[in-house]
VOGUDREN-459304 format. One record per residue (C-alpha): residue number from 0; x, z, y; residue in one letter. Coordinates in nm, 4 decimals. Each point is the difference from the previous one (the first is absolute). Layout:
<rs>
[NUM [X Z Y] A]
...
</rs>
This chain:
<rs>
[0 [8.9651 16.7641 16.3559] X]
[1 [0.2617 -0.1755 0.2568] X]
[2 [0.2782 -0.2308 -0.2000] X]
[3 [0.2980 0.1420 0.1071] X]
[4 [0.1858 -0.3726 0.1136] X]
[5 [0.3215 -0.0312 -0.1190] X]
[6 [0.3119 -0.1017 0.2106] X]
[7 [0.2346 -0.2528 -0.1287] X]
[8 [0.3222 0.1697 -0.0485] X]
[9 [0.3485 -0.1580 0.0679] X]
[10 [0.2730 0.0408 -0.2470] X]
[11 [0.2357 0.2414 0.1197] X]
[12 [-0.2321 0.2473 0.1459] X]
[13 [-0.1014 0.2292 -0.2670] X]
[14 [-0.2276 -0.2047 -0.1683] X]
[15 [-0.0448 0.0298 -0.3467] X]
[16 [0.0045 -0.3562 -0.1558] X]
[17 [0.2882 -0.1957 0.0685] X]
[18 [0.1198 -0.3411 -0.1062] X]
[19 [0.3117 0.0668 -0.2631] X]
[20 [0.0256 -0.3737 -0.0514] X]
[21 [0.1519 -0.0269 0.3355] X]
[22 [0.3260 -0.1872 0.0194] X]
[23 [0.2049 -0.0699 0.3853] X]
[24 [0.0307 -0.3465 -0.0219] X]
[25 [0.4087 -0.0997 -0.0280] X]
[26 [0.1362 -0.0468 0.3620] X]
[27 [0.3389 -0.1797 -0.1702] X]
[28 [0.2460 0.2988 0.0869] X]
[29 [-0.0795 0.1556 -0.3475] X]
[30 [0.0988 -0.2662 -0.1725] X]
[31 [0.3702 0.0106 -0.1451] X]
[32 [0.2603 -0.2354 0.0734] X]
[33 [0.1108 -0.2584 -0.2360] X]
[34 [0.3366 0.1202 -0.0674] X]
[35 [-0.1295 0.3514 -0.1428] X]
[36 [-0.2523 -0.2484 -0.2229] X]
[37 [0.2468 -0.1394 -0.1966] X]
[38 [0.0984 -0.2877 0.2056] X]
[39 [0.3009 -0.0590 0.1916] X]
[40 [0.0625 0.0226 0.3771] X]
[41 [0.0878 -0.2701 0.1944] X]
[42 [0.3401 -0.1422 0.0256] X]
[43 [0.1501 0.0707 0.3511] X]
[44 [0.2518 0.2200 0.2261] X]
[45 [0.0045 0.2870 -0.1280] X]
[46 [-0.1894 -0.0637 -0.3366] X]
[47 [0.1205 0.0286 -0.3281] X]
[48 [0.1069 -0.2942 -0.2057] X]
[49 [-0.2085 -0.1844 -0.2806] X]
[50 [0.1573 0.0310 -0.3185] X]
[51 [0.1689 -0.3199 -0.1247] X]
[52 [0.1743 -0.0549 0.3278] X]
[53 [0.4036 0.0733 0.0952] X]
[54 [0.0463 0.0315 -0.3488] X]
[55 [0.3760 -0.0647 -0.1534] X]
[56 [0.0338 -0.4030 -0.0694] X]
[57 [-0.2225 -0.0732 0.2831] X]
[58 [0.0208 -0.0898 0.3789] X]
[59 [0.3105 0.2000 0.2010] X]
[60 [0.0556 0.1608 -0.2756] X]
[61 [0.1406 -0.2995 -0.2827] X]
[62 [0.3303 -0.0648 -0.0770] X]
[63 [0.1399 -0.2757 0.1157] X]
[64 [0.1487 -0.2529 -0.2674] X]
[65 [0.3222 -0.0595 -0.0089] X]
[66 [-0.0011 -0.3507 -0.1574] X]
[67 [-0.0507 -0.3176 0.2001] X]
[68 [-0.1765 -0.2748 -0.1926] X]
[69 [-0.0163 -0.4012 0.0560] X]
[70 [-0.2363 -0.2600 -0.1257] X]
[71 [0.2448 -0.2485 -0.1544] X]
[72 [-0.2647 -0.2119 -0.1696] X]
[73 [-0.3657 -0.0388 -0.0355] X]
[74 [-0.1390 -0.2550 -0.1823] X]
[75 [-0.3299 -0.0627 -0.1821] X]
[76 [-0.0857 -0.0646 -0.3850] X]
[77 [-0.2556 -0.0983 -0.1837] X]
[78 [-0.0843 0.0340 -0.3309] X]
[79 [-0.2390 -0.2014 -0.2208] X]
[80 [-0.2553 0.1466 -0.2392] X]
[81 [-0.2669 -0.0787 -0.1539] X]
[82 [-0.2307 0.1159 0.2475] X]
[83 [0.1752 -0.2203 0.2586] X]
[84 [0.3005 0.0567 0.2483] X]
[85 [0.1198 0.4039 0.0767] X]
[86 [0.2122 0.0085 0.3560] X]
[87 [0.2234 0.2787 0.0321] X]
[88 [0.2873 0.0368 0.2488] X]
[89 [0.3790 0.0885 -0.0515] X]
[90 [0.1912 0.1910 0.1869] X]
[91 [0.3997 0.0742 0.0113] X]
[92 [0.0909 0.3079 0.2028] X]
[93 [0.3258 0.1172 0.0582] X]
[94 [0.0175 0.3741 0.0570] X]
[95 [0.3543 0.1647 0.1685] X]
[96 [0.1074 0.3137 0.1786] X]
[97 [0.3252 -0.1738 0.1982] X]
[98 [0.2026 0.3195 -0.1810] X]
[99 [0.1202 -0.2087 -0.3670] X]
[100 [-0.3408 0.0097 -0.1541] X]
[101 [-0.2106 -0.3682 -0.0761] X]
[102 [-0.2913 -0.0947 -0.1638] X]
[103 [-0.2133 -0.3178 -0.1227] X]
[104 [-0.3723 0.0173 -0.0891] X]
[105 [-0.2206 -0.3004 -0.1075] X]
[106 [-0.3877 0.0481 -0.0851] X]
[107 [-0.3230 -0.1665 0.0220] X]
[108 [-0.2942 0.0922 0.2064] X]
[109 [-0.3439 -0.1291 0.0188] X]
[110 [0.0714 -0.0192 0.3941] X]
[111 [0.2915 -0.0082 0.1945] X]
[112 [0.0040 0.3682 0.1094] X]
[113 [-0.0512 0.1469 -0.3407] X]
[114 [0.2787 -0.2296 -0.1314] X]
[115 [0.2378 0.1366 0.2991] X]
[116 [-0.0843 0.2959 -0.1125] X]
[117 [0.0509 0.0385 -0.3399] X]
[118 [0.3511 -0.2478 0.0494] X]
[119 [0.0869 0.3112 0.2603] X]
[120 [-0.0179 0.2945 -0.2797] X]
[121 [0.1528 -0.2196 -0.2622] X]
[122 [0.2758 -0.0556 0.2551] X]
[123 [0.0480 0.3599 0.0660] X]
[124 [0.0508 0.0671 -0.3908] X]
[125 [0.2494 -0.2827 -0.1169] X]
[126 [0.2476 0.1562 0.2496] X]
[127 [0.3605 -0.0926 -0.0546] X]
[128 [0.3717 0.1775 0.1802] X]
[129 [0.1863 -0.2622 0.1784] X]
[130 [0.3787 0.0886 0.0456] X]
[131 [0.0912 -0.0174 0.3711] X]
[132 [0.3606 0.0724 0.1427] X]
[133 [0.0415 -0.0255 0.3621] X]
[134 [-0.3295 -0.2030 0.1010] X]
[135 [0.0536 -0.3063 -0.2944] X]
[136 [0.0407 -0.0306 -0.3745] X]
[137 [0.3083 0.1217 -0.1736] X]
[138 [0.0786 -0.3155 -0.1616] X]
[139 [-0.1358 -0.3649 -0.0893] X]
[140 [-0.2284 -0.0640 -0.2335] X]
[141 [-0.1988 -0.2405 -0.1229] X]
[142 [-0.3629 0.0310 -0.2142] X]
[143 [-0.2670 -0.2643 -0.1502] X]
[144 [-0.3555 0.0305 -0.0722] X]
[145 [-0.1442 -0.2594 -0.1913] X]
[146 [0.0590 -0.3459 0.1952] X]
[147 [0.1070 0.2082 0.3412] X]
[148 [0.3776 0.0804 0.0534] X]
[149 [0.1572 0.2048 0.2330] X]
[150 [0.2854 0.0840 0.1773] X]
[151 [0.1472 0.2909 0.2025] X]
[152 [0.2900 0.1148 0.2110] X]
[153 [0.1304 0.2365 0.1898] X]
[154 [0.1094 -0.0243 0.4019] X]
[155 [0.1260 0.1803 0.2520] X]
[156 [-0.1441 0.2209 0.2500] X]
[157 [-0.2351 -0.1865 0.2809] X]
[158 [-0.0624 -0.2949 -0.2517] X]
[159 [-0.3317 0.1235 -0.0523] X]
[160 [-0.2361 -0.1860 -0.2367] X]
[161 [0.1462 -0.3822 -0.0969] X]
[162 [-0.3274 -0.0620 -0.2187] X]
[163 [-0.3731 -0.1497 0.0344] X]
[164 [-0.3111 0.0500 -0.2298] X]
[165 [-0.0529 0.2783 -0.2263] X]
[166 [0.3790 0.0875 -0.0152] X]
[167 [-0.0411 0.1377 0.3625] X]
[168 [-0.2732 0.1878 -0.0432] X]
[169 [0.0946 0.1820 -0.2663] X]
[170 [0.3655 0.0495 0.1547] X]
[171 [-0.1417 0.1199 0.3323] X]
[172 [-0.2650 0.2392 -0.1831] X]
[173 [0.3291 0.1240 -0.2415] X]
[174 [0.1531 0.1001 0.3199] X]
[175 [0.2785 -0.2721 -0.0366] X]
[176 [0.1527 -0.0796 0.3496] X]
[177 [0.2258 -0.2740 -0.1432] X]
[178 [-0.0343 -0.2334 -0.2586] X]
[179 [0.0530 -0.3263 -0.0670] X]
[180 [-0.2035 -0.2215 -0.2560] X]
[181 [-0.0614 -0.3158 -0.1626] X]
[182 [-0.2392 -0.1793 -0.2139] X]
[183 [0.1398 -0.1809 -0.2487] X]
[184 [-0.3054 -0.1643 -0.2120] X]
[185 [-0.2236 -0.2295 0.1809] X]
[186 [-0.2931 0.2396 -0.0451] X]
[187 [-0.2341 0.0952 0.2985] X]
[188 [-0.2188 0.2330 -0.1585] X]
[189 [-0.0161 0.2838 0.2134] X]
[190 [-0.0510 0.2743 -0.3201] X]
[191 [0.2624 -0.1136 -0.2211] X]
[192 [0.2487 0.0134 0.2714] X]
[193 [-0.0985 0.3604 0.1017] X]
[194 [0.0101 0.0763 -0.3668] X]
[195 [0.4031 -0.1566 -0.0377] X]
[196 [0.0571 0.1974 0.3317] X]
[197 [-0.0932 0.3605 -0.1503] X]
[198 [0.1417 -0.1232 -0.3253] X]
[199 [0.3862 -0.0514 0.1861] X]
[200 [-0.0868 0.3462 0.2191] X]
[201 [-0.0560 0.1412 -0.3381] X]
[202 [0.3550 -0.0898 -0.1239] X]
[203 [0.2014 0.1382 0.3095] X]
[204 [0.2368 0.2394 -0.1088] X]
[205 [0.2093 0.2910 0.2299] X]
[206 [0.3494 -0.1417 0.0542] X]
[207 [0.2248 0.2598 -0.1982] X]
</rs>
């Protein structure tokens, strides 16, 4: 008997036995792009926005703030413990709008801009209305905070602002155009005499 020799038979041309473990290998255009994976496409023309971004209270889009604030004072105290020596910082902050409205804020910070900034919102609370007719205060008046006294009067149009220190600051940031004012104690510290200034903007009354 002859053996019959068999042919090796390719895959694909009728041959019984094939291999069903055969994968194509990946050529990379299968694959699906990251934005249909969960991720997010990338930022450019065109391209959609992340989330987070252009919200309200951020970039173009914030308000602007009205109020102008000052650093009148900043100063640095310490404080002993029993542990040793803490230094903070103090800062005095005064907070106005130009339109009437005024405001003094004095806090502690364990740096300078934390201090600023806390003094700045405490500012923007303790808001007071200051009585303005024609551009200067309606009448004279005259206020004292502990050793610091103060005095103020009105003057005509085109004066402008007869007064130095903390009184000016706080007139210019009332919206005062013209004002004229005095110190009358001795004192030089810078906080008391804002303090004495709000406290104789506080008693201004509307001429009747």
């Amino acid at each position: 008997m002859t053996e019959e020799i068999k042919k090796p038979v390719s895959p694909g041309q009728g041959g019984e036995e094939k291999n069903n473990e055969f994968k194509p290998m990946p050529t990379g255009e299968e694959q699906k792009p990251a934005e249909k994976q969960g991720g997010f496409k990338p930022v450019g023309k065109g391209g959609p926005r992340r989330p987070g971004f252009g919200r309200a209270g951020f970039g173009k889009d914030r308000p602007k703030d009205e109020f102008e604030t000052k650093l009148l004072d900043l100063a640095r105290v310490t404080r002993v413990t029993g542990g040793g020596k803490r230094l903070r910082f103090r800062a005095v902050v005064i907070a106005g709008d130009k339109k009437g409205k005024i405001g003094i804020g004095i806090d502690k910070g364990r740096d300078v801009s934390q201090s600023v900034e806390k003094a700045t919102r405490r500012a923007k609370k303790n808001l007071i209305s200051v009585v303005i007719t024609e551009g200067t205060i309606s009448h004279e008046v005259e206020a004292k905070f502990g050793p610091a006294r103060i005095l103020l009067k009105p003057q005509l149009k085109g004066r402008g602002l007869v007064a130095g220190g903390a009184v000016r600051t706080i007139c210019e940031l009332a919206g005062i155009k013209n004002i004229s004012s005095k110190i009358l104690s001795g004192s030089k510290n810078k906080l008391n005499n804002a303090r004495a200034t709000i406290e104789a903007l506080r008693k201004l009354k509307a001429r009747s």
